[in-house]
Kinemage of the C-alpha trace (Angstrom):
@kinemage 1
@onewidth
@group {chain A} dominant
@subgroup {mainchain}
@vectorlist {calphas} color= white
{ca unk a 1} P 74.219 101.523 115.108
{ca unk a 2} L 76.681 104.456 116.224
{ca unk a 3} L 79.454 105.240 114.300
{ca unk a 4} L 82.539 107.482 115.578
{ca unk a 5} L 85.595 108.457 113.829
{ca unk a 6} L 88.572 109.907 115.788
{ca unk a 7} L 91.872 111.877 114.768
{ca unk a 8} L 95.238 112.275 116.238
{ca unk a 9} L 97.337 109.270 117.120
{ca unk a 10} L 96.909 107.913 120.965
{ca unk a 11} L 97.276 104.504 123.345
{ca unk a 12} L 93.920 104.302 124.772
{ca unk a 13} L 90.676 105.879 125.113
{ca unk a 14} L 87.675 105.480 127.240
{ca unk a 15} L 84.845 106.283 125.299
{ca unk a 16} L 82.153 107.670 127.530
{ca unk a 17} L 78.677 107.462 126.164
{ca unk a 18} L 75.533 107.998 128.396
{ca unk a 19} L 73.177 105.144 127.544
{ca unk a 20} L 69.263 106.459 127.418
{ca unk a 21} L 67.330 105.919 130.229
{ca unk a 22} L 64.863 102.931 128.920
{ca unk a 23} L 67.343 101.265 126.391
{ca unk a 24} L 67.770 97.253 127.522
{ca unk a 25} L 70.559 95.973 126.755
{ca unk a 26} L 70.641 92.191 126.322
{ca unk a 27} L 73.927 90.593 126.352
{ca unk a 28} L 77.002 92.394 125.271
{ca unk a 29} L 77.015 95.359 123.371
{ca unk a 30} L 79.044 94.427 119.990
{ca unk a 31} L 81.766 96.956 119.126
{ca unk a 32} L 83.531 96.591 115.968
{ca unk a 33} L 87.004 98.532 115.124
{ca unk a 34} L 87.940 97.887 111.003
{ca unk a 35} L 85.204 95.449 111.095
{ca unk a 36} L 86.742 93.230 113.243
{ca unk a 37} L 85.314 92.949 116.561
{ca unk a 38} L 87.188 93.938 119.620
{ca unk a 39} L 88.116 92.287 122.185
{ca unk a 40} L 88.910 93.951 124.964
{ca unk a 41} L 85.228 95.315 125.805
{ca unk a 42} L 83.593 95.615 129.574
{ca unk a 43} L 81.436 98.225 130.927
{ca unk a 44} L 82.236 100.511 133.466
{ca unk a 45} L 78.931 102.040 135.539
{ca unk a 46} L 77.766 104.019 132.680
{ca unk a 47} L 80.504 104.230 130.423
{ca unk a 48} L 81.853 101.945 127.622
{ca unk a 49} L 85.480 101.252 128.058
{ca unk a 50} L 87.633 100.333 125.259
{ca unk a 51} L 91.067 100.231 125.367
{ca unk a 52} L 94.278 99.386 121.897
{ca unk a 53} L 96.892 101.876 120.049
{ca unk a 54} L 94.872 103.899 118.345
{ca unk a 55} L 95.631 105.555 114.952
{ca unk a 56} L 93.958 108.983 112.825
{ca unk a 57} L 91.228 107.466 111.349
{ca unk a 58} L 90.038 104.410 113.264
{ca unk a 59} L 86.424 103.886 112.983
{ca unk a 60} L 84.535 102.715 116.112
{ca unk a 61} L 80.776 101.378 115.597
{ca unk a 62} L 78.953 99.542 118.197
{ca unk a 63} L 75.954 98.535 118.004
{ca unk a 64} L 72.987 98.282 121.500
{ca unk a 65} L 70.373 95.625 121.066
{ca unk a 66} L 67.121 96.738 121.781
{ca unk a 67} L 63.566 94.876 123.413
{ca unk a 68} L 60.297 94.959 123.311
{ca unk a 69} L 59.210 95.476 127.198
{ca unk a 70} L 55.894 96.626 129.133
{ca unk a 71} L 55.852 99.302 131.714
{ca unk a 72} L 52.955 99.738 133.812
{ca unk a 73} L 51.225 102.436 135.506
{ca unk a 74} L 52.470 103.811 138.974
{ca unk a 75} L 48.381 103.835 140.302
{ca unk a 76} L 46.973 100.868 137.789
{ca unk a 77} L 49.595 97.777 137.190
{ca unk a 78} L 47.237 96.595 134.512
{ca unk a 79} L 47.204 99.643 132.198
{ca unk a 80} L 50.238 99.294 130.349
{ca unk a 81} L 52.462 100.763 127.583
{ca unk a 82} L 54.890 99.219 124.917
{ca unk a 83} L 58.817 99.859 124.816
{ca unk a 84} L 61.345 99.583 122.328
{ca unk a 85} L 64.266 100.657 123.243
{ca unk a 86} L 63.798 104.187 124.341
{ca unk a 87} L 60.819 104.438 121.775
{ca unk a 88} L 57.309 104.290 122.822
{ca unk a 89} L 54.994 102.630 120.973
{ca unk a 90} L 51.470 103.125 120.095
{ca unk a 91} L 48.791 101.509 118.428
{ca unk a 92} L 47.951 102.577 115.107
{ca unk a 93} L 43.863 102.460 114.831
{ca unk a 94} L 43.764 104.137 111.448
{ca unk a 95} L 42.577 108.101 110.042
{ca unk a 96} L 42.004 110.254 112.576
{ca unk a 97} L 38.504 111.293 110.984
{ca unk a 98} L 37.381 107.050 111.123
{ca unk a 99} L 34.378 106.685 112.666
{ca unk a 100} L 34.363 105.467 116.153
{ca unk a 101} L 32.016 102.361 116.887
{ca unk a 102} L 31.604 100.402 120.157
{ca unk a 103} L 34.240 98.245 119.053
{ca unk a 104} L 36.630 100.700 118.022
{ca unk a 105} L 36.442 102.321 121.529
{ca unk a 106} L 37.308 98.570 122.790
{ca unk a 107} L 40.712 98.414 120.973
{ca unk a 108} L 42.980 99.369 123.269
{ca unk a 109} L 41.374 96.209 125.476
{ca unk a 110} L 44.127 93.255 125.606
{ca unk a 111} L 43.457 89.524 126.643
{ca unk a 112} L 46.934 87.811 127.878
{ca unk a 113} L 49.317 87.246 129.882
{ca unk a 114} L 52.025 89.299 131.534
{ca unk a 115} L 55.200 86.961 131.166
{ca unk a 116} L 53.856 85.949 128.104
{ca unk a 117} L 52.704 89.331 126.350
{ca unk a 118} L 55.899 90.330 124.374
{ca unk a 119} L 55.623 86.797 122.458
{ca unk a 120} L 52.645 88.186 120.897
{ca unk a 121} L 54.627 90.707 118.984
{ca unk a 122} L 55.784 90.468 115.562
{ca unk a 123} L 58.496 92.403 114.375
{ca unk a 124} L 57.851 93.456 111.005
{ca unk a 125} L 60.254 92.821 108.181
{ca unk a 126} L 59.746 96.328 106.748
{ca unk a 127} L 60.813 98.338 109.933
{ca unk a 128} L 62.264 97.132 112.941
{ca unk a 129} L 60.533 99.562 114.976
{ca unk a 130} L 56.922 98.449 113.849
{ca unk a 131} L 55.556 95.377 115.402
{ca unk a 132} L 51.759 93.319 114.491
{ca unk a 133} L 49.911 92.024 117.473
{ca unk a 134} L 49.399 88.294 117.375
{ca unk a 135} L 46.145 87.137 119.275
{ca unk a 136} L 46.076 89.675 121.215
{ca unk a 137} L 43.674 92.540 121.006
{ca unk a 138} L 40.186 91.928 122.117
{ca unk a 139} L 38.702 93.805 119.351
{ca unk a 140} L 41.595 92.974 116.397
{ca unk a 141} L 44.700 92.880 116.675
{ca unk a 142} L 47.308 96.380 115.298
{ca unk a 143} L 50.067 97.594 114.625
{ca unk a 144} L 52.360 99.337 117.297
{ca unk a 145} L 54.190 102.175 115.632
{ca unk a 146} L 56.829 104.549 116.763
{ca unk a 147} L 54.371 107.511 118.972
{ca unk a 148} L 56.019 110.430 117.739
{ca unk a 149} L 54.873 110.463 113.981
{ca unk a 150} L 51.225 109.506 114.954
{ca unk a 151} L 49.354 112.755 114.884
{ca unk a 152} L 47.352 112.069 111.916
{ca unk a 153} L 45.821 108.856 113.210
{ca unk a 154} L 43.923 107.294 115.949
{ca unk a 155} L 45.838 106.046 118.090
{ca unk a 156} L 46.353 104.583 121.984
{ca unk a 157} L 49.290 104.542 123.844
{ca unk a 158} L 48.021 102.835 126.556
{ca unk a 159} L 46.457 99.443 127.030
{ca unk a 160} L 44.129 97.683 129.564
{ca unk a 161} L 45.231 94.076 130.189
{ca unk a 162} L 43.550 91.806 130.988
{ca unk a 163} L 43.858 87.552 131.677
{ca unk a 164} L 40.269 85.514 129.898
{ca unk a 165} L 39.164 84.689 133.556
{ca unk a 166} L 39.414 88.480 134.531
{ca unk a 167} L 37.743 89.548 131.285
{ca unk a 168} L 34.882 87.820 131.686
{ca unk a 169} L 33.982 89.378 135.201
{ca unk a 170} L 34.492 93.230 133.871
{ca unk a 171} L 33.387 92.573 130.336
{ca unk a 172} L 30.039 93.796 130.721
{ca unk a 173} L 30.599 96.671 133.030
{ca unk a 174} L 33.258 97.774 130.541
{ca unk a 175} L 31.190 97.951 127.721
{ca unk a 176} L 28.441 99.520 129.124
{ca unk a 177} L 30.865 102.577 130.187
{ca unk a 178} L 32.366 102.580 126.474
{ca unk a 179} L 28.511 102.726 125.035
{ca unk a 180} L 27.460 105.535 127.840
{ca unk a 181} L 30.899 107.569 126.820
{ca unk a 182} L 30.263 107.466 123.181
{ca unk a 183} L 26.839 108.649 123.482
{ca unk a 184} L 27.797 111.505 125.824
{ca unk a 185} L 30.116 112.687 123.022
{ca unk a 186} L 27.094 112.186 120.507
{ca unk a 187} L 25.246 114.567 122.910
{ca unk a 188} L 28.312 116.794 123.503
{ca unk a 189} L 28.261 120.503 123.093
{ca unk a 190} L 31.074 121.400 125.100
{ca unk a 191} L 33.382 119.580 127.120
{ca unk a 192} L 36.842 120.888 129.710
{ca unk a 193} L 39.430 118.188 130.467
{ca unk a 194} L 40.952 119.947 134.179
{ca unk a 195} L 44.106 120.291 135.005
{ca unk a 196} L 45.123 120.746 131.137
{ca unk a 197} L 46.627 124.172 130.381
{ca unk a 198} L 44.767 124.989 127.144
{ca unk a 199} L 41.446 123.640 127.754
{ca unk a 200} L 41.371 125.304 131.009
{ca unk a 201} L 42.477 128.645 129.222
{ca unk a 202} L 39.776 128.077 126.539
{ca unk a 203} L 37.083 128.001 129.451
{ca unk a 204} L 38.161 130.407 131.658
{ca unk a 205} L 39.216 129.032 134.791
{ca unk a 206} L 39.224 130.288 137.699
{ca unk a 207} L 39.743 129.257 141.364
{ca unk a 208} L 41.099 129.754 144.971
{ca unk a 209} L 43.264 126.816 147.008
{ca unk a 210} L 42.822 124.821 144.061
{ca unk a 211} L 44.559 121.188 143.425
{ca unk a 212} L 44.919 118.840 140.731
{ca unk a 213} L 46.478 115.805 140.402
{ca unk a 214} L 46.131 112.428 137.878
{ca unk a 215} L 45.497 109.032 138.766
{ca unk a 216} L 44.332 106.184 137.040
{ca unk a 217} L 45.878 108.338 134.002
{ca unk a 218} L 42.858 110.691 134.346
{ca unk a 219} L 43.604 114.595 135.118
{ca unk a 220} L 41.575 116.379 137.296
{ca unk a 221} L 41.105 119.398 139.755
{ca unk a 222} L 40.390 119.510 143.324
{ca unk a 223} L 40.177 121.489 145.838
{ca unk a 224} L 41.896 122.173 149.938
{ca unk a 225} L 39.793 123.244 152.765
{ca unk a 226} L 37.089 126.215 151.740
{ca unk a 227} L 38.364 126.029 148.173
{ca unk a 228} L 36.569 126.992 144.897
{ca unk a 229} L 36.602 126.727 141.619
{ca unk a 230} L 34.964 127.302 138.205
{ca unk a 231} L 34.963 127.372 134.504
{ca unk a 232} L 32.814 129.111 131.643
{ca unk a 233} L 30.982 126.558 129.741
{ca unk a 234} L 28.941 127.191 126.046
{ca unk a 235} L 25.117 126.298 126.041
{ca unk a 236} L 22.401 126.103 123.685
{ca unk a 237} L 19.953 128.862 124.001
{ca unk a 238} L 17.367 126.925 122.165
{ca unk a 239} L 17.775 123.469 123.383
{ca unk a 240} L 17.489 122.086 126.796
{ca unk a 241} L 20.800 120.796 127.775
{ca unk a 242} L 22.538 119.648 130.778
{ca unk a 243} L 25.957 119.487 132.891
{ca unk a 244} L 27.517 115.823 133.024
{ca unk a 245} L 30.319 115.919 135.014
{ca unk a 246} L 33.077 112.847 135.814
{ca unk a 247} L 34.879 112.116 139.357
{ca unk a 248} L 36.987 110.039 140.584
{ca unk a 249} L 35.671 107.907 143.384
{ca unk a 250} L 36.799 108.962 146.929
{ca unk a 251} L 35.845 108.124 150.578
{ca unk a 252} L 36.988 110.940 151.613
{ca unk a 253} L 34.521 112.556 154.453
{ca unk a 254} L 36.103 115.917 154.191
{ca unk a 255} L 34.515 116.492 150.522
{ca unk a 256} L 31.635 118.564 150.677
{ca unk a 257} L 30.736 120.931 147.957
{ca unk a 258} L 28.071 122.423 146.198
{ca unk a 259} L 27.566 123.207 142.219
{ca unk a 260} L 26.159 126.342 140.804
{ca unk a 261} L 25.559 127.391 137.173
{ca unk a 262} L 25.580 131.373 136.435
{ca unk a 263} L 25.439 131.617 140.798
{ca unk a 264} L 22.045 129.331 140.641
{ca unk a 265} L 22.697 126.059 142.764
{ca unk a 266} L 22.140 122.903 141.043
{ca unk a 267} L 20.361 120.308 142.636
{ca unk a 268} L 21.314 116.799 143.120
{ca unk a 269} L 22.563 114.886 140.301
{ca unk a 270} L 21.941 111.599 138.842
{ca unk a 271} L 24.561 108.718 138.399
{ca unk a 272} L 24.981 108.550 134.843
{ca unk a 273} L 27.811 105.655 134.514
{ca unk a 274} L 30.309 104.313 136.418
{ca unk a 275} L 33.842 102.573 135.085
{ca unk a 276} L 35.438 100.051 136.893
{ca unk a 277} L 34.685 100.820 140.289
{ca unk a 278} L 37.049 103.837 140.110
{ca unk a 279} L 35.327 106.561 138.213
{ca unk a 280} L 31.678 108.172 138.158
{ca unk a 281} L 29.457 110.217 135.864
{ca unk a 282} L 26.704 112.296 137.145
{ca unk a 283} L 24.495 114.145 135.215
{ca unk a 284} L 22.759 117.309 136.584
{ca unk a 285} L 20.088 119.330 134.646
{ca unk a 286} L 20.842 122.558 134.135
{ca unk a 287} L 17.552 125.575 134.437
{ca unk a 288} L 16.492 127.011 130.901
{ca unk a 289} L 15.396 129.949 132.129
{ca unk a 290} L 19.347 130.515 132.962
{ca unk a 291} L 20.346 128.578 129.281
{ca unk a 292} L 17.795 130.081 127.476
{ca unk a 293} L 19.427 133.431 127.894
{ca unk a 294} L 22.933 132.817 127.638
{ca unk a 295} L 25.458 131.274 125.466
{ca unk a 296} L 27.353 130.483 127.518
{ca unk a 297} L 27.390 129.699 131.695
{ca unk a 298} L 29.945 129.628 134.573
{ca unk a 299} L 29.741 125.935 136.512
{ca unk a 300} L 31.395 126.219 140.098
{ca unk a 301} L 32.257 124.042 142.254
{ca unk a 302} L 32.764 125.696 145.993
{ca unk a 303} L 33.143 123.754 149.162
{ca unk a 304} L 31.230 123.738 152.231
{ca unk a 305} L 32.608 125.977 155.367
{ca unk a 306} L 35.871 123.229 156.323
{ca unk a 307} L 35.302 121.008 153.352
{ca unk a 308} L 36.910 120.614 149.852
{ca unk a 309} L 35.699 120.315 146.507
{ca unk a 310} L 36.308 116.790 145.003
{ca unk a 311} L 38.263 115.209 142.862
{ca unk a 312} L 36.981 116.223 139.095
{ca unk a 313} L 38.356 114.381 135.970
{ca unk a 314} L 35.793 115.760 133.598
{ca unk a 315} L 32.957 118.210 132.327
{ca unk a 316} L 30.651 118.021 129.773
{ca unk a 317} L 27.546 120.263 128.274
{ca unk a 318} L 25.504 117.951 126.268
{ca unk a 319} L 21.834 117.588 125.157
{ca unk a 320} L 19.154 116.570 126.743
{ca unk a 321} L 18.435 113.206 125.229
{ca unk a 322} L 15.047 112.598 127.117
């Protein structure tokens, strides 16, 4: 509800308020003027228009319904987010410091329907901007909260949907990527998301003709033709440990690269996990006599003469858990 008082007598006035990009309006937007509504009320473009004698004092409040709507993203039309209005919603999956089980890592999986989805929303009667799933999460169903107080929680802003027919077909690859991710964090003693400012500051990147890019709302680094680039990664001097590192899937015949560790190539790696046909985790073992030394190494990644350096969403140190 916006309320607007305005001095000095005058005949008419066109109010002219900018709607925010994302609010839906359903049906007309209800002005009121000493309680009563008006009636002389029609929209012009982006402007409100709303025209009587006007007197010092007259108190304008209108009010803009507001939905619940999905928007999907540009690269994946089944990962979704929730709407209200111009707010964003996320899902509220409790303390930040909760432990996170193979089911808990499933929560942002939902079984429905598109046309169907918003029905499975309650709004709660304790605030209008917090809203219960209904039969809808695969692993329990939570509450979807305003985003921008969230920061002490878990949380998930976006959403894998899914219909029970296409469920069933992924189900098992899925879950075998969520078990192989949460022991790779188990094992984790330093990780680098690319193409993220700070994490890329905290690990010392470096590079020449260097890209980066996102898609399926994973980050990552690249490279053009005879590109390079590299990052400083912590070890464990006493433990054997190795490099794990995630790309995004490509047929692209002009990627060609090679990875070193401390200028020592590393030889060929072994497919660690893959996630729905779209990303890849290879793990490569790292030397000790270059760990064993060190606390910490530089990984590159440098193309072959012509080639580029693919597309890299992730990289992890972890333990050696053989």
């Amino acid at each position: 509800m916006v309320n607007a008082t305005y001095g000095q007598p005058f005949n008419s006035i066109i109010i002219h308020k900018r709607l925010m990009i994302g609010v839906t309006i359903l049906g007309r937007c209800h002005v009121f003027v000493f309680s009563e509504e008006a009636h002389e009320i029609f929209i012009v473009g982006e402007h409100l228009a709303l025209n009587k004698v006007w007197q010092d004092g007259d108190v304008v409040e209108y009010d803009i319904p507001m939905s619940v709507r999905i928007e999907s993203m540009p690269d994946n039309p089944n990962r979704i987010a929730f709407l209200y209005g111009p707010l964003v919603l996320a899902g509220d999956f409790g303390p930040i410091n909760a432990e996170l089980g193979s089911d808990r890592a499933l929560a942002s999986i939902l079984i429905g329907d598109r046309e169907t989805l918003t029905d499975s929303l309650i709004q709660s009667n304790v605030s209008k901007n917090v809203f219960r799933m209904k039969v809808l999460g695969y692993a329990g169903d939570h509450e979807l909260r305003p985003f921008y107080p969230m920061h002490d929680h878990r949380y998930s802003v976006y959403w894998d949907l899914f219909t029970s027919e296409e469920w069933k077909l992924v189900e098992a690859e899925y879950r075998e990527a969520v078990e192989s991710n949460l022991l790779l964090e188990q094992l984790t003693v330093d990780s680098v998301q690319p193409a993220e400012m700070q994490p890329e500051r905290d690990h010392n990147f470096e590079g020449e003709h260097v890209g980066l890019g996102k898609i399926y709302n994973r980050k990552y680094r690249d490279s053009w033709i005879n590109g390079w680039f590299s990052f400083t990664m912590e070890v464990l001097a006493e433990e054997q440990v190795d490099l794990v590192v995630t790309y995004l899937k490509s047929n692209d015949t002009s990627v060609a690269f090679d990875i070193t560790a401390d200028g020592e190539q590393l030889g060929l790696g072994v497919l660690e996990s893959e996630e729905m046909n779209k990303l890849e985790t290879i793990r490569y073992e790292l030397p000790q006599m270059i760990t064993s030394s060190n606390s910490a190494v530089t990984i590159k990644f440098a193309s072959h003469e012509g080639h580029k350096v693919g597309q890299v969403a992730g990289l992890r140190i972890v333990k050696r858990n053989s």
